[in-house]
MDTraj code that builds the backbone (N, CA, C; nanometers):
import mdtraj as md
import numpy as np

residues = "UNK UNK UNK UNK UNK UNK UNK UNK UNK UNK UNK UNK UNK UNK UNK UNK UNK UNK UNK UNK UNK UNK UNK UNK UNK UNK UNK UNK UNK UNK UNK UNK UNK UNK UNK UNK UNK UNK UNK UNK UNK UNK UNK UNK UNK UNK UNK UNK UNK UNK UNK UNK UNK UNK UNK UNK UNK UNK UNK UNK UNK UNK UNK UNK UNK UNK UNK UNK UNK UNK UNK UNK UNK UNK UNK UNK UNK UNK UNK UNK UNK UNK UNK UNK UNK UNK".split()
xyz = np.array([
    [-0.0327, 1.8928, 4.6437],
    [-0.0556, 1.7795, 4.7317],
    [-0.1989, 1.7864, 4.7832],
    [-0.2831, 1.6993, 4.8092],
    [-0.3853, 1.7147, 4.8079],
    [-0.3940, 1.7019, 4.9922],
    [-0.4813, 1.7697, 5.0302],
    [-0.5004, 1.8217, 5.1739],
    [-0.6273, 1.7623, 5.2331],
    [-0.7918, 1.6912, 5.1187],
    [-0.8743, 1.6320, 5.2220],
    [-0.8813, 1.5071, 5.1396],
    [-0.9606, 1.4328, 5.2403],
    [-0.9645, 1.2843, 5.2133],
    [-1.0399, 1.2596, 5.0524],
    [-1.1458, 1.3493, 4.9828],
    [-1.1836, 1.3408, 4.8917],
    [-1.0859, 1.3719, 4.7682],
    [-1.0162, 1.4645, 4.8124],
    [-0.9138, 1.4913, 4.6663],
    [-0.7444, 1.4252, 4.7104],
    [-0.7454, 1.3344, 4.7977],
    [-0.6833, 1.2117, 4.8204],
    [-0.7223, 1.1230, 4.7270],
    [-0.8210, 1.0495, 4.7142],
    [-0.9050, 0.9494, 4.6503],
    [-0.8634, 1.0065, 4.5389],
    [-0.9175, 1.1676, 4.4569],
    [-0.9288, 1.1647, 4.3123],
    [-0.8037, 1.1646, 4.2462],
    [-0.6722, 1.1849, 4.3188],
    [-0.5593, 1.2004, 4.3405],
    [-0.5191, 1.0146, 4.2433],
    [-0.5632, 0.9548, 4.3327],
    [-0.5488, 0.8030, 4.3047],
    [-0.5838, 0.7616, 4.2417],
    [-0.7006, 0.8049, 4.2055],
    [-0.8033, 0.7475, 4.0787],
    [-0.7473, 0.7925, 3.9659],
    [-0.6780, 0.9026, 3.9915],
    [-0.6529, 0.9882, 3.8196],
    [-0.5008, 0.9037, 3.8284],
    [-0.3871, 0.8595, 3.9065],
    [-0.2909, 0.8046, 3.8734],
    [-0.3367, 0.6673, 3.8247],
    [-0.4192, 0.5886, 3.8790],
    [-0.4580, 0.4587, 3.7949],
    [-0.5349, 0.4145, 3.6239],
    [-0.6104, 0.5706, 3.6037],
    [-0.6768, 0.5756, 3.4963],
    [-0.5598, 0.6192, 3.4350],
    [-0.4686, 0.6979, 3.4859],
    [-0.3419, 0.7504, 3.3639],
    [-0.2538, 0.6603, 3.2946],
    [-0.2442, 0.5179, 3.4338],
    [-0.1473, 0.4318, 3.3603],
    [-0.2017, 0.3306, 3.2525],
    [-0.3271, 0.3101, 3.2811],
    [-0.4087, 0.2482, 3.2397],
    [-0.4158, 0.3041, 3.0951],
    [-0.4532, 0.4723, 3.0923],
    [-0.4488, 0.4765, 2.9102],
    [-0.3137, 0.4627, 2.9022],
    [-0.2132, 0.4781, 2.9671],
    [-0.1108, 0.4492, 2.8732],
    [-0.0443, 0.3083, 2.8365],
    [-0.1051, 0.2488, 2.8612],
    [-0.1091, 0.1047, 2.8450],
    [-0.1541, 0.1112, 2.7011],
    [-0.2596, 0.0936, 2.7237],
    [-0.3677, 0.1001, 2.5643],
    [-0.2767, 0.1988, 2.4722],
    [-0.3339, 0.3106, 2.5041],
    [-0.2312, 0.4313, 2.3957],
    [-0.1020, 0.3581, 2.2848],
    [-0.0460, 0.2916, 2.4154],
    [0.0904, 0.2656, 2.3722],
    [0.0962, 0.1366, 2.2935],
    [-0.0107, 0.0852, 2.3070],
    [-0.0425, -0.0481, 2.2529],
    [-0.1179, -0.0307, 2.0823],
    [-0.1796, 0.0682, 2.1237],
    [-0.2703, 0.0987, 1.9699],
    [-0.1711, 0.1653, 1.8772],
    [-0.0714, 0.2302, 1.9577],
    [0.0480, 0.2586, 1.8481],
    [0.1708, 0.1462, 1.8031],
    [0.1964, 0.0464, 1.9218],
    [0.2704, -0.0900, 1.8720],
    [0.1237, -0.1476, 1.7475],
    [0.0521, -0.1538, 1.7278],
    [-0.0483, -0.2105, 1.6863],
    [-0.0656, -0.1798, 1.5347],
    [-0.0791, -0.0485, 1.4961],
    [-0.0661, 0.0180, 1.3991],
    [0.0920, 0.0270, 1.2977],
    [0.2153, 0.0244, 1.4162],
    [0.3261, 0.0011, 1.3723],
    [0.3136, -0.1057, 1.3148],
    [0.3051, -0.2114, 1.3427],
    [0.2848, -0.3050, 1.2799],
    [0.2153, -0.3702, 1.1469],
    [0.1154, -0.3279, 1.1491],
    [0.0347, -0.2526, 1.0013],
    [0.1156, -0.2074, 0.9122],
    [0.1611, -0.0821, 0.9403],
    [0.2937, -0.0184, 0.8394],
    [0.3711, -0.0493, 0.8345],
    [0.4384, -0.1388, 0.9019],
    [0.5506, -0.2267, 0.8827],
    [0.5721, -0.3630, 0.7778],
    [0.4281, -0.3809, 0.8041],
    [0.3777, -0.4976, 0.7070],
    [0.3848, -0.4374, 0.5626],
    [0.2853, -0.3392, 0.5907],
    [0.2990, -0.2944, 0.4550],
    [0.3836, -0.2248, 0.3416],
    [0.5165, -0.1944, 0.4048],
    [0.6382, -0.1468, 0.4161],
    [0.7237, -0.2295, 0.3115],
    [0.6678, -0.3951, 0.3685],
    [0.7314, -0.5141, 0.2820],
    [0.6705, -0.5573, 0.2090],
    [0.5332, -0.4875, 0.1602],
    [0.4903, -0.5376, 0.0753],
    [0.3921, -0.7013, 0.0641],
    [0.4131, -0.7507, 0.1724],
    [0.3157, -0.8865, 0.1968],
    [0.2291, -0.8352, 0.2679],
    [0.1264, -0.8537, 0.1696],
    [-0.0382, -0.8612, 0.1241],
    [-0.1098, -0.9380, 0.3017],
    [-0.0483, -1.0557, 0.2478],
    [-0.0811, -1.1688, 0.3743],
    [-0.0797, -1.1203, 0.5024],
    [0.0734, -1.0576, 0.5344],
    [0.1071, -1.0171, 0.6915],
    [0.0135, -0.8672, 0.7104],
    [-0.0011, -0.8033, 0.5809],
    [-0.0415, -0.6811, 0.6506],
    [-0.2168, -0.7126, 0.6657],
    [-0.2853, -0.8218, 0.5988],
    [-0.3934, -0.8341, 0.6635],
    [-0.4306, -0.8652, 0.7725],
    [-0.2953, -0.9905, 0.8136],
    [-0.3829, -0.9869, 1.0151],
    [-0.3215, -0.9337, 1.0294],
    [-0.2115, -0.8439, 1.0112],
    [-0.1811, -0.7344, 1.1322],
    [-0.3114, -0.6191, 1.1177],
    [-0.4012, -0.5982, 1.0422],
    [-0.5196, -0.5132, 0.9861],
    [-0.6167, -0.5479, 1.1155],
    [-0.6334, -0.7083, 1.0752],
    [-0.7632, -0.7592, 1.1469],
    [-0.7284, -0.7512, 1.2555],
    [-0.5873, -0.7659, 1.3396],
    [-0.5712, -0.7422, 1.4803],
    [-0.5707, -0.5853, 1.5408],
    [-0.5761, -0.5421, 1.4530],
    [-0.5838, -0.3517, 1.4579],
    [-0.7034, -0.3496, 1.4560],
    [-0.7597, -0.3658, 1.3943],
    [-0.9296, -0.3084, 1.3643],
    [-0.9740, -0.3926, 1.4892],
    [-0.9270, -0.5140, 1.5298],
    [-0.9959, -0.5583, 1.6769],
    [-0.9853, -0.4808, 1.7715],
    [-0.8460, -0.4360, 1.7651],
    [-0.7991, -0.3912, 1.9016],
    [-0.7923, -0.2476, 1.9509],
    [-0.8606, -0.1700, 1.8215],
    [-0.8866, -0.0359, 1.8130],
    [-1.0298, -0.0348, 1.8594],
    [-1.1636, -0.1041, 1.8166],
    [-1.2654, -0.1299, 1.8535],
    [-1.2940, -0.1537, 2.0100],
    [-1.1817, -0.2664, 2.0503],
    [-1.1755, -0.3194, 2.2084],
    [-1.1487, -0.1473, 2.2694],
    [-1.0527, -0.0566, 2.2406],
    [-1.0532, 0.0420, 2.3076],
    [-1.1600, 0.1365, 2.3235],
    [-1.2246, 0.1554, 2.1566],
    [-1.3442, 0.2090, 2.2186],
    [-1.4542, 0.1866, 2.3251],
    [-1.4581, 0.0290, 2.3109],
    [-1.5704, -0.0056, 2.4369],
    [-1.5052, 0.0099, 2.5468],
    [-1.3627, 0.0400, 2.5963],
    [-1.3231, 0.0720, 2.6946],
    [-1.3540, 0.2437, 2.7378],
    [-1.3709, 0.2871, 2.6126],
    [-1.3399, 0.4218, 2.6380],
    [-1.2268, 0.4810, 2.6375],
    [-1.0713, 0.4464, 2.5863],
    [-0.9983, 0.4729, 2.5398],
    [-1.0248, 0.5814, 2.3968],
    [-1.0939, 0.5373, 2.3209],
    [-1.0410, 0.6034, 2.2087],
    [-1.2763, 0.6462, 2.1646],
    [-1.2703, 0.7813, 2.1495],
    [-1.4078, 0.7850, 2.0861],
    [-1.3852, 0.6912, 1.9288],
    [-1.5763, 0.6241, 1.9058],
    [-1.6003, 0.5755, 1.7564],
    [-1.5198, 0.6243, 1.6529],
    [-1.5722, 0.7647, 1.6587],
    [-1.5157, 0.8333, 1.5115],
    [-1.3718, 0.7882, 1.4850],
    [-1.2577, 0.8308, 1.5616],
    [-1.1173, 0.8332, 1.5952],
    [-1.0857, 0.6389, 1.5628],
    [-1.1302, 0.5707, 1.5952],
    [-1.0869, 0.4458, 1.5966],
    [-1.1237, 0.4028, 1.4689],
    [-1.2462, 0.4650, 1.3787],
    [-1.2931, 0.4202, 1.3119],
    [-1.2290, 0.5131, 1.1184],
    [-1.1535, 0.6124, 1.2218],
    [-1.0712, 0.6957, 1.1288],
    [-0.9628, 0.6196, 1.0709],
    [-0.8303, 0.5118, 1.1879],
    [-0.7659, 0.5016, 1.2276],
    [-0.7518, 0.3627, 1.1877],
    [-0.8736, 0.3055, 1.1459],
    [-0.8975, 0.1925, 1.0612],
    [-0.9328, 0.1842, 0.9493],
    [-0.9698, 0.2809, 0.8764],
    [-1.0208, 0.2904, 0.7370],
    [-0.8702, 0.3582, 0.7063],
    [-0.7989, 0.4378, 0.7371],
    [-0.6661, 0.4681, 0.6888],
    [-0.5851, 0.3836, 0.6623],
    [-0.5639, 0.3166, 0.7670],
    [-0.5243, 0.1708, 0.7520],
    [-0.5255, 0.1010, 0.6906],
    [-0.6939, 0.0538, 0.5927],
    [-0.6749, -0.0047, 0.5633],
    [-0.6972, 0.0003, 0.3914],
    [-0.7208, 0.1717, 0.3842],
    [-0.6682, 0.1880, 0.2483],
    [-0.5026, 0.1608, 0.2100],
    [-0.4929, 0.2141, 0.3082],
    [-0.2894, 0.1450, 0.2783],
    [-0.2906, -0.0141, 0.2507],
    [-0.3645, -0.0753, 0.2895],
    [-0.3429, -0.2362, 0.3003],
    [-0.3917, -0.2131, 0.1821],
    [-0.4774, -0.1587, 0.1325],
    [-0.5385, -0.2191, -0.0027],
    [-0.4999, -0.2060, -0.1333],
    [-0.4292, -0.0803, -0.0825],
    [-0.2954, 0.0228, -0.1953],
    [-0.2205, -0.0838, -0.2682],
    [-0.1534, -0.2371, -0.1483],
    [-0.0269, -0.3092, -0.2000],
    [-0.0843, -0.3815, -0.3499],
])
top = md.Topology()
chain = top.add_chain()
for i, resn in enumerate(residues, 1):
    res = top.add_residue(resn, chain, resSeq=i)
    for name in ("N", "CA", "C"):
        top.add_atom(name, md.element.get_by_symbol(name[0]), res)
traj = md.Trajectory(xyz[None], top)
């Protein structure tokens, strides 16, 4: 439990940044599910915007700071060799 007014504050700050990645987190994995799901069935079509909405929305996290370049940019080229596999 935190005892002065400064590690009160960081106390708060770290519960709002926590829910916050897990927002995203949890979103970049609905996001990706979706990808493999597409591609699962085999349509070409669905698994490309579910691609292009991944590769957006993996990017949007990096400029948040959610996810470093490398990692997002891993996470999309995997991706989208699978898309390209069908």
């Amino acid at each position: 439990m935190a005892n002065h007014k400064s590690s009160e504050k960081r106390a708060r700050q770290t519960r709002i940044k926590t829910e916050r990645n897990r927002f995203y987190k949890t979103r970049i994995k609905n996001v990706t599910k979706n990808v493999l799901a597409a591609i699962e069935t085999a349509d070409k079509e669905k698994a490309l915007e579910a691609m292009k909405t991944a590769n957006k929305y993996l990017h949007h996290c990096v400029s948040k700071g959610i996810l470093k370049a490398g990692t997002a940019s891993r996470k999309v080229s995997r991706l989208q060799v699978k898309v390209n596999a069908i």
